[in-house]
C-alpha positions as CSV (number, residue, x, y, z in Angstrom):
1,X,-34.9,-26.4,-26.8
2,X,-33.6,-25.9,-23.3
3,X,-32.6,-29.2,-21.7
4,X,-30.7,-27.8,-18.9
5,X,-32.7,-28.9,-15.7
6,X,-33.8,-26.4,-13.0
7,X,-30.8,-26.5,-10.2
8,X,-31.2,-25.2,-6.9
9,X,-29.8,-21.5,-6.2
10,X,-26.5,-22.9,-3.8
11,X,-25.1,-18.8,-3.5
12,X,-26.2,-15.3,-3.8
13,X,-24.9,-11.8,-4.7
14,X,-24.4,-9.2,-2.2
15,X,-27.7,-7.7,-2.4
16,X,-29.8,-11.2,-1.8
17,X,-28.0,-11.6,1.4
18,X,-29.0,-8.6,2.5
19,X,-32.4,-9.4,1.8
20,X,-31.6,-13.2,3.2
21,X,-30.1,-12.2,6.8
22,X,-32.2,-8.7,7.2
23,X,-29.0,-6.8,7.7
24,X,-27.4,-4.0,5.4
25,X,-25.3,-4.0,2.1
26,X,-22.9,-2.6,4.8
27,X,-23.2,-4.4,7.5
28,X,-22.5,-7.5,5.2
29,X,-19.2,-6.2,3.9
30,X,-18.1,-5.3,7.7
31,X,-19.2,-9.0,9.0
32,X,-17.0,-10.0,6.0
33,X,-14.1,-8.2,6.4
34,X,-13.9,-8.9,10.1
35,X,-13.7,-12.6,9.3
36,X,-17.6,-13.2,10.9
37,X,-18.8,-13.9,7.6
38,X,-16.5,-15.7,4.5
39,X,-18.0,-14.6,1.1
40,X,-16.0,-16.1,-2.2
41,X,-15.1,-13.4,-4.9
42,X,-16.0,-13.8,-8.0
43,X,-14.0,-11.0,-9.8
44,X,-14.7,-8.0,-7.4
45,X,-18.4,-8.7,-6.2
46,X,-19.3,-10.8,-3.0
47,X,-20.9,-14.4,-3.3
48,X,-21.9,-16.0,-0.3
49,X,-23.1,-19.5,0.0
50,X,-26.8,-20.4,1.1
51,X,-24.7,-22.7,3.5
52,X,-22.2,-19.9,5.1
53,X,-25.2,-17.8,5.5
54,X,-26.7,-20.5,7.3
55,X,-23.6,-20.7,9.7
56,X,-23.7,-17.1,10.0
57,X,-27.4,-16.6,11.1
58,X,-27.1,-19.8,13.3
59,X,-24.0,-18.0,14.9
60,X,-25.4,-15.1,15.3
61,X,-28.3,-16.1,17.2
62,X,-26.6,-18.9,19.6
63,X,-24.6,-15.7,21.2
């Protein structure tokens, strides 16, 4: 029996943001190594927060 309640997601992988934001795998890793986007590394893959994607995108779009 699973009693484990249904959380919301709070991050994604690489590949998700992508999806997320419309932009590349590549342009993702560039945003992020040039500081624009702050991912947390779990090992050697990217995770991003719903929220920094949120700051991102609203970022992006107030320029």
């Amino acid at each position: 029996m699973n009693t484990t309640p249904n959380l919301p997601k709070l991050s994604v992988n690489l590949e998700e943001t992508s999806q997320i934001t419309g932009f590349s795998e590549r342009s993702i890793r560039r945003f992020a190594q040039r500081g624009l986007l702050h991912p947390t590394r779990v090992s050697r893959r990217l995770i991003f927060t719903l929220t920094e994607i949120k700051r991102f995108l609203d970022s992006s779009t107030a320029s």
